[in-house]
C-alpha positions as a LaTeX table, in Angstrom:
\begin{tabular}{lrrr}
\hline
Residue & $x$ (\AA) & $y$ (\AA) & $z$ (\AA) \\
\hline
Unk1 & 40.50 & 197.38 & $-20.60$ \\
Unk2 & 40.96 & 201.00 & $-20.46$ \\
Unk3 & 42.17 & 200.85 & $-16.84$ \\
Unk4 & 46.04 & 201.98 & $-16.88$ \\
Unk5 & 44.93 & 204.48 & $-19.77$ \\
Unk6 & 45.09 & 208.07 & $-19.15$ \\
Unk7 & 41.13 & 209.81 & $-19.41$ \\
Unk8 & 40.48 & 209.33 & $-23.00$ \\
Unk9 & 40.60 & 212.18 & $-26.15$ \\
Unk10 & 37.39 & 210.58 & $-27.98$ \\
Unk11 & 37.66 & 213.59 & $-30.80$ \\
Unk12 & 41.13 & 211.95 & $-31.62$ \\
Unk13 & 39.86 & 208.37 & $-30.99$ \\
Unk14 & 36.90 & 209.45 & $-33.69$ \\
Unk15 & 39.36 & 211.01 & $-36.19$ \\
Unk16 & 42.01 & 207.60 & $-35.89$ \\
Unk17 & 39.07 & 205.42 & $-35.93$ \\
Unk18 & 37.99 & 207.27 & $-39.36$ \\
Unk19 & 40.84 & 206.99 & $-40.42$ \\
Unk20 & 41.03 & 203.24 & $-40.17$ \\
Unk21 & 38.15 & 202.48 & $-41.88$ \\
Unk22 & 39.63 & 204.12 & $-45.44$ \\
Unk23 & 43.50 & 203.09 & $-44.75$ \\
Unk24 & 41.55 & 199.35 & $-44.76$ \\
Unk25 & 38.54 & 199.50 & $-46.31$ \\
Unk26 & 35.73 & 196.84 & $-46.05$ \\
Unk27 & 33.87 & 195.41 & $-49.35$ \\
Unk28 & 30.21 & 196.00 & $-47.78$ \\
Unk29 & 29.60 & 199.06 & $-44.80$ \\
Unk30 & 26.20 & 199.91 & $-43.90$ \\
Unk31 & 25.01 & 202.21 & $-40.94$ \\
Unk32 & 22.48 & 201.54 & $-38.22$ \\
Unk33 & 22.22 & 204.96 & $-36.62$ \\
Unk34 & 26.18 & 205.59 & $-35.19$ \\
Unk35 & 26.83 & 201.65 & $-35.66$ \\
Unk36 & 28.81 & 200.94 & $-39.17$ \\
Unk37 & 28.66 & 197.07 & $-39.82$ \\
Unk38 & 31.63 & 195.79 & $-42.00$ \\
Unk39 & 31.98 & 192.70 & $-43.88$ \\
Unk40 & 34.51 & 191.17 & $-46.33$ \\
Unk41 & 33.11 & 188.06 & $-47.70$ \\
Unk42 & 36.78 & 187.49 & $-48.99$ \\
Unk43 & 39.06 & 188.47 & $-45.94$ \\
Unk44 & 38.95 & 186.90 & $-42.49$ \\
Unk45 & 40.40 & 189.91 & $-40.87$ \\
Unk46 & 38.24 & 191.28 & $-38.05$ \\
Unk47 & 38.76 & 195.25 & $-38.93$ \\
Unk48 & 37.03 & 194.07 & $-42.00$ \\
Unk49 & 34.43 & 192.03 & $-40.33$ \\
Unk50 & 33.02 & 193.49 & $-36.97$ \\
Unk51 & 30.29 & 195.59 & $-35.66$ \\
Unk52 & 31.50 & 199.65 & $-34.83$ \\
Unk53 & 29.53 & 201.54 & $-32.62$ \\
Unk54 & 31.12 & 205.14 & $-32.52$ \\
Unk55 & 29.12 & 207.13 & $-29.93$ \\
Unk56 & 29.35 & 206.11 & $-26.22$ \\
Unk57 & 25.43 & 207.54 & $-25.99$ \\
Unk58 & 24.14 & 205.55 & $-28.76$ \\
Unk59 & 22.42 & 202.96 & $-27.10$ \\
Unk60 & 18.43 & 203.05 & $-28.44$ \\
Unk61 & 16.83 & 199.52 & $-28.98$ \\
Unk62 & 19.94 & 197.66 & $-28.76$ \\
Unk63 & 18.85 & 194.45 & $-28.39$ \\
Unk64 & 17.23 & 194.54 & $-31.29$ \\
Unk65 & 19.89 & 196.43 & $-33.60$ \\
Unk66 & 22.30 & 193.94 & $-32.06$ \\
Unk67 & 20.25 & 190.95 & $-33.27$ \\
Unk68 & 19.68 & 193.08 & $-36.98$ \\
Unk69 & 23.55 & 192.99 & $-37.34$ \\
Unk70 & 23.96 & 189.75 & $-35.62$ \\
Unk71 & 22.16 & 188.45 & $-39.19$ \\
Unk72 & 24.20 & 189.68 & $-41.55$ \\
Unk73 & 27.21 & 188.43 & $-40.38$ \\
Unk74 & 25.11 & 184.75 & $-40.26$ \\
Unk75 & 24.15 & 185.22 & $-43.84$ \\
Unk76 & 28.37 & 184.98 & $-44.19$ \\
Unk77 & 28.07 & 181.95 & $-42.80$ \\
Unk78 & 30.30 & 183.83 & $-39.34$ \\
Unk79 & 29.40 & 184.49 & $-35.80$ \\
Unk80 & 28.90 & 188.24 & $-35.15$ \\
Unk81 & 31.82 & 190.27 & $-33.98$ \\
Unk82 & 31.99 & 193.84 & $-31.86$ \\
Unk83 & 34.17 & 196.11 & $-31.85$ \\
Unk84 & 34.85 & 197.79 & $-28.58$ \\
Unk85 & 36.94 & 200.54 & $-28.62$ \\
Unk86 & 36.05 & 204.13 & $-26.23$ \\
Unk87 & 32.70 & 204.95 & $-28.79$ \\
Unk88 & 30.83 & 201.89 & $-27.47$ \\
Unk89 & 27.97 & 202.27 & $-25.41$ \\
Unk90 & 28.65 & 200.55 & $-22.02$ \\
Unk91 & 25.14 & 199.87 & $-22.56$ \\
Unk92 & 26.00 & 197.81 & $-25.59$ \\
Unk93 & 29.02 & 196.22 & $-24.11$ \\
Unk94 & 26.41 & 195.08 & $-21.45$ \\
Unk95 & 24.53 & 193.21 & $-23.04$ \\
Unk96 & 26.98 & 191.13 & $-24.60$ \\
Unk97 & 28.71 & 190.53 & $-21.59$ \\
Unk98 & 25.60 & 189.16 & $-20.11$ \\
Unk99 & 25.02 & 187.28 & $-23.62$ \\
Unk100 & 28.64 & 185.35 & $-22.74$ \\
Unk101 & 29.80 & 186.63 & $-25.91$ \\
Unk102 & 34.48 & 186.37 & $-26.03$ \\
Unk103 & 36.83 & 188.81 & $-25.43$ \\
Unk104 & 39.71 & 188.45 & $-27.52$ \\
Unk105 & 42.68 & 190.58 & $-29.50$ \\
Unk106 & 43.25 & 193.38 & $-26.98$ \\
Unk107 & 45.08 & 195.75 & $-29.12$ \\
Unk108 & 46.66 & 199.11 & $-28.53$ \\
Unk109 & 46.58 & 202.11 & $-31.11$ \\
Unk110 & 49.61 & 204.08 & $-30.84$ \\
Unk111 & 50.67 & 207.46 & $-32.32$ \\
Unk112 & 53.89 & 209.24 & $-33.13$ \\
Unk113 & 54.76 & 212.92 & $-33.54$ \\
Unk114 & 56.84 & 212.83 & $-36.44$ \\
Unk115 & 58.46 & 216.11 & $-36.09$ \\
Unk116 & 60.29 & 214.07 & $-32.77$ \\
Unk117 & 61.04 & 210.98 & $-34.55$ \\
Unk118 & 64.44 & 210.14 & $-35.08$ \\
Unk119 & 64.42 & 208.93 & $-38.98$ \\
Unk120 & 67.10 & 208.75 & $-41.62$ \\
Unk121 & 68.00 & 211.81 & $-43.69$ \\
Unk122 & 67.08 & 209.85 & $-46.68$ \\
Unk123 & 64.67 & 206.98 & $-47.73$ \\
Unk124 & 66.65 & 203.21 & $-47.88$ \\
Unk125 & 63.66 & 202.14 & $-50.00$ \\
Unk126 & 61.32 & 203.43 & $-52.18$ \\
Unk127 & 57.91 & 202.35 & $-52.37$ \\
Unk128 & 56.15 & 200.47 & $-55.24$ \\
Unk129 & 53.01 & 200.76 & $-57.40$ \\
Unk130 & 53.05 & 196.92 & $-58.16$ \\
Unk131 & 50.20 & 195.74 & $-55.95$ \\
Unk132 & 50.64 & 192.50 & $-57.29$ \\
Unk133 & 53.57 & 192.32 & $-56.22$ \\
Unk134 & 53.34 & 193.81 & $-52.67$ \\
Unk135 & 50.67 & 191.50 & $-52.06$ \\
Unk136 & 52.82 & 188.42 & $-53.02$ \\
Unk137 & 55.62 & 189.60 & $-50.77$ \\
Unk138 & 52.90 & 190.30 & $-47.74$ \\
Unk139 & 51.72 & 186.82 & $-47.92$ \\
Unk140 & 54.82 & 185.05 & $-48.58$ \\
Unk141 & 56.23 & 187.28 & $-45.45$ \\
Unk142 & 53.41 & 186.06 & $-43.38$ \\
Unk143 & 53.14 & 182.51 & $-44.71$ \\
Unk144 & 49.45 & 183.38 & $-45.30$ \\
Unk145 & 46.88 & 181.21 & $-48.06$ \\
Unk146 & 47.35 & 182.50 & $-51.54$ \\
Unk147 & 43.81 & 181.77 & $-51.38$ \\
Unk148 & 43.13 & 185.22 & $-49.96$ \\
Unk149 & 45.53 & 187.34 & $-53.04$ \\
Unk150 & 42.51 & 188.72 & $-54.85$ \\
Unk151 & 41.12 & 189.97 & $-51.76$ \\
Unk152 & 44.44 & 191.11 & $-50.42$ \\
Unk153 & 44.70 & 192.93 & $-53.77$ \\
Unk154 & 41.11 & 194.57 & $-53.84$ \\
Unk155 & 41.39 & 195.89 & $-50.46$ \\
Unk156 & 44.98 & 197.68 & $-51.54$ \\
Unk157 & 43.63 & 198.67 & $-54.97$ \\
Unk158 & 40.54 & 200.44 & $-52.49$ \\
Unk159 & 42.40 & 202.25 & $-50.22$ \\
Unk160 & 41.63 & 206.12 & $-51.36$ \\
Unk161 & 44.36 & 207.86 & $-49.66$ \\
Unk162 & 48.15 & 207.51 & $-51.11$ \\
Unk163 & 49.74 & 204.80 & $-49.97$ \\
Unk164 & 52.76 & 203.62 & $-50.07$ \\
Unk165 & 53.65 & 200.30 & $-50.70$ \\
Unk166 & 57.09 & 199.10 & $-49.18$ \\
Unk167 & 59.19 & 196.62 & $-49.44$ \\
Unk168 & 62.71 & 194.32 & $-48.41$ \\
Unk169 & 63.49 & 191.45 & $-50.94$ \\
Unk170 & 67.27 & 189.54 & $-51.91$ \\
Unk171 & 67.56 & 187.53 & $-54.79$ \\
Unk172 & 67.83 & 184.23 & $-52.37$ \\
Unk173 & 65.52 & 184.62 & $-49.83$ \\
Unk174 & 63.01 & 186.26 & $-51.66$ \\
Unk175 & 60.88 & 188.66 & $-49.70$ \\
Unk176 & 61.78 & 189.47 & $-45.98$ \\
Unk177 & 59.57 & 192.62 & $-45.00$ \\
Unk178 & 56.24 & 194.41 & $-45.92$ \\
Unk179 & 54.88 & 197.45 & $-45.11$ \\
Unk180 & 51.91 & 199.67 & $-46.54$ \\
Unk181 & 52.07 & 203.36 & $-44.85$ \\
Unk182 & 48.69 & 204.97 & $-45.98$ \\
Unk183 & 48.70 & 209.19 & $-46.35$ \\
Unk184 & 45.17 & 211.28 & $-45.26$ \\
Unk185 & 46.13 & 214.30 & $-44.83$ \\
Unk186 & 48.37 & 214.95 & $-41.95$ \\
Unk187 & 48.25 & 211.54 & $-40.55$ \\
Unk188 & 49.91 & 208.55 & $-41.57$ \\
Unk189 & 48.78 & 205.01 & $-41.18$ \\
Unk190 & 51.14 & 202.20 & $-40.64$ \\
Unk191 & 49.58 & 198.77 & $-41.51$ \\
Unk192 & 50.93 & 195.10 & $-42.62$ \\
Unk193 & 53.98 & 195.39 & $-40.91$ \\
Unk194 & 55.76 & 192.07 & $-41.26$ \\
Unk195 & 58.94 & 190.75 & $-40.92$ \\
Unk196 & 60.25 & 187.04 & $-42.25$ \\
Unk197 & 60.64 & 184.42 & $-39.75$ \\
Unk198 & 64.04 & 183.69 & $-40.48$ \\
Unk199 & 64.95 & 187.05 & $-40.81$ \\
Unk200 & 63.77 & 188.76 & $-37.52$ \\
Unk201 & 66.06 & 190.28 & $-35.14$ \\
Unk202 & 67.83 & 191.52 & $-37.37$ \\
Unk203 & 67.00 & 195.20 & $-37.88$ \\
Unk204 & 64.85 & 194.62 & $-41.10$ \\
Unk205 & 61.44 & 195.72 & $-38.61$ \\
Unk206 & 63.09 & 199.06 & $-37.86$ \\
Unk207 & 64.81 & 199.95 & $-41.37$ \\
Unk208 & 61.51 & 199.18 & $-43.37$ \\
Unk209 & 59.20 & 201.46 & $-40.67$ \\
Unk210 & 61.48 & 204.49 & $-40.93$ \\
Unk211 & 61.66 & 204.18 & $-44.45$ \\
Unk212 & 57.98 & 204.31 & $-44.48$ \\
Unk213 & 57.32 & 206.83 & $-42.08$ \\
Unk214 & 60.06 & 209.09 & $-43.46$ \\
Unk215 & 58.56 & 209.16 & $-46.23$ \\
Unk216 & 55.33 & 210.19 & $-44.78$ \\
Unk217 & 56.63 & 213.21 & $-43.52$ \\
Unk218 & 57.89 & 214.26 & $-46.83$ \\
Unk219 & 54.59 & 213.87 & $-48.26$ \\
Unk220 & 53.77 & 216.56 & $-44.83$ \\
Unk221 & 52.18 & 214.10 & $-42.80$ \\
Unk222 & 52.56 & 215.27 & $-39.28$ \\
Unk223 & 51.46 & 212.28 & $-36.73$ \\
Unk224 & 51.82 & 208.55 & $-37.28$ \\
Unk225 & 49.49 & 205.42 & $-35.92$ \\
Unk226 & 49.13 & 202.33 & $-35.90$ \\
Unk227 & 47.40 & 199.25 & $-33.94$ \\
Unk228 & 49.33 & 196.46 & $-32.21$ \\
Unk229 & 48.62 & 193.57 & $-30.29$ \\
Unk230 & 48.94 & 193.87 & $-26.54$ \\
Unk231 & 50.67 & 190.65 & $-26.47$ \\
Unk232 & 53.25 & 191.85 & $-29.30$ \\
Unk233 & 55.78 & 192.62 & $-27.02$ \\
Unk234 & 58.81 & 192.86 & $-29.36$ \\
Unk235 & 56.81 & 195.07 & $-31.50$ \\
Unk236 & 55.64 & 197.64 & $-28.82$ \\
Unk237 & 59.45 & 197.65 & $-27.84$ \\
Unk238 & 59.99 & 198.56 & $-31.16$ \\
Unk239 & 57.39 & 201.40 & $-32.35$ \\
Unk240 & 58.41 & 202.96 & $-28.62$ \\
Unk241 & 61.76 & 203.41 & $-29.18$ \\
Unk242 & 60.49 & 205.69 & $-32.26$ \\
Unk243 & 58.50 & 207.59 & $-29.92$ \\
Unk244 & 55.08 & 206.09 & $-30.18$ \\
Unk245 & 52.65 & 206.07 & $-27.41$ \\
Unk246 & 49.48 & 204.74 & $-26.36$ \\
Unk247 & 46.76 & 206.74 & $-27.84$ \\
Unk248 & 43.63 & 204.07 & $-26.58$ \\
Unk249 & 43.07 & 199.96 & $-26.60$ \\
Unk250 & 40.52 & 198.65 & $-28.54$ \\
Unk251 & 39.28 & 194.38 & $-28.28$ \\
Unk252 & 36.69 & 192.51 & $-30.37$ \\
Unk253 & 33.36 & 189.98 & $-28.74$ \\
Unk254 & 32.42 & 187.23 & $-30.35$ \\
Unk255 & 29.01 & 186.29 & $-30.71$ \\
Unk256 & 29.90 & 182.02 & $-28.98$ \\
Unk257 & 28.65 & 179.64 & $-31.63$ \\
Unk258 & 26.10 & 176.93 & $-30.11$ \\
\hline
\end{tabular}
């Protein structure tokens, strides 16, 4: 996975994978030494639901630990996930290889020096407070089940850092564009970007991003990130052209079902 990457920064893969964890927090995190196991009973979405190692030398008893954590997620009711980003122990990664767990959602985490990044001299939209009402544009923007809103809602209403909740809407189309940027510090975290189906192509992605990263860098953050699908080609097209790069990939196992 990490083949065509340059030799990886793990302090900076530590710091952006810390700061992941608060821009989305999960309901339930416990530790088994460097391993943090995250579950959302609410939420299907695997940031929220995986198994973390975070130090590549961290590989004591792991058959064991891996079957601990492998539990939890089956009192859920859901096969166990990994996360595998640069932190894993190859020893780890291993074993679940040779378990014939699945390799899926390659994803690439990407950063942007803001200082460089071409953004307008003022903000096109400001963001809102209404999480309510961010949350019904996100899912109506994504077609998603209003089934997971009070979920949606309580991870937003979680997330410690400021955040800033953006959105495009008309009066006949409704909403057409989401984004939450999330503050810590000097870095800025760009997450829920969405875009309408009928409305795509047409500029909204770019105008919505700058609006939300410009106003990150009045708030004095310094470097942007976010995490993209290797197979989101439009997308990567999109966050290049505003000067983001690969920072490392990251995928997710999962445990096969018998």
């Amino acid at each position: 996975m990490q083949a065509s990457l340059p030799k990886q920064n793990l302090p900076l893969v530590r710091r952006l994978e810390a700061v992941g964890f608060r821009a989305w927090p999960a309901a339930s995190v416990q530790y088994d030494g460097s391993w943090q196991i995250r579950l959302t009973a609410g939420h299907p979405s695997n940031r929220l639901n995986s198994i973390v190692p975070l130090d590549p030398s961290d590989h004591r008893d792991v058959e064991i630990r891996l079957e601990k954590a492998s539990r939890k997620f089956e009192a859920y009711g859901r096969p166990a996930i990994v996360r595998e980003t640069p932190l894993a122990s190859p020893v780890l990664m291993d074993l679940i290889k040779e378990r014939g767990w699945k390799r899926f959602d390659e994803t690439a985490v990407m950063v942007c020096d803001l200082s460089q990044a071409d953004l307008p001299d003022t903000l096109d939209h400001l963001p809102t407070h209404d999480v309510g009402r961010f949350v019904d544009a996100n899912l109506s923007v994504d077609q998603a089940q209003l089934s997971l809103k009070p979920a949606l809602a309580e991870i937003i209403s979680a997330i410690k850092p400021p955040s800033g909740l953006f959105m495009i809407e008309d009066a006949i189309h409704g909403s057409l564009a989401t984004v939450l940027c999330v503050q810590d510090n000097d870095l800025a975290g760009i997450m829920s970007l969405s875009v309408a189906g009928s409305h795509r192509r047409r500029g909204l992605g770019i105008e919505i991003l700058t609006s939300a990263l410009r106003w990150a860098r009045m708030r004095s953050a310094r470097t942007a990130w976010l995490q993209v699908k290797l197979s989101n080609a439009p997308a990567i097209a999109l966050y290049e052209r505003l000067g983001f790069r690969d920072a490392y990939h990251y995928c997710y196992w999962q445990e096969r079902c018998e």
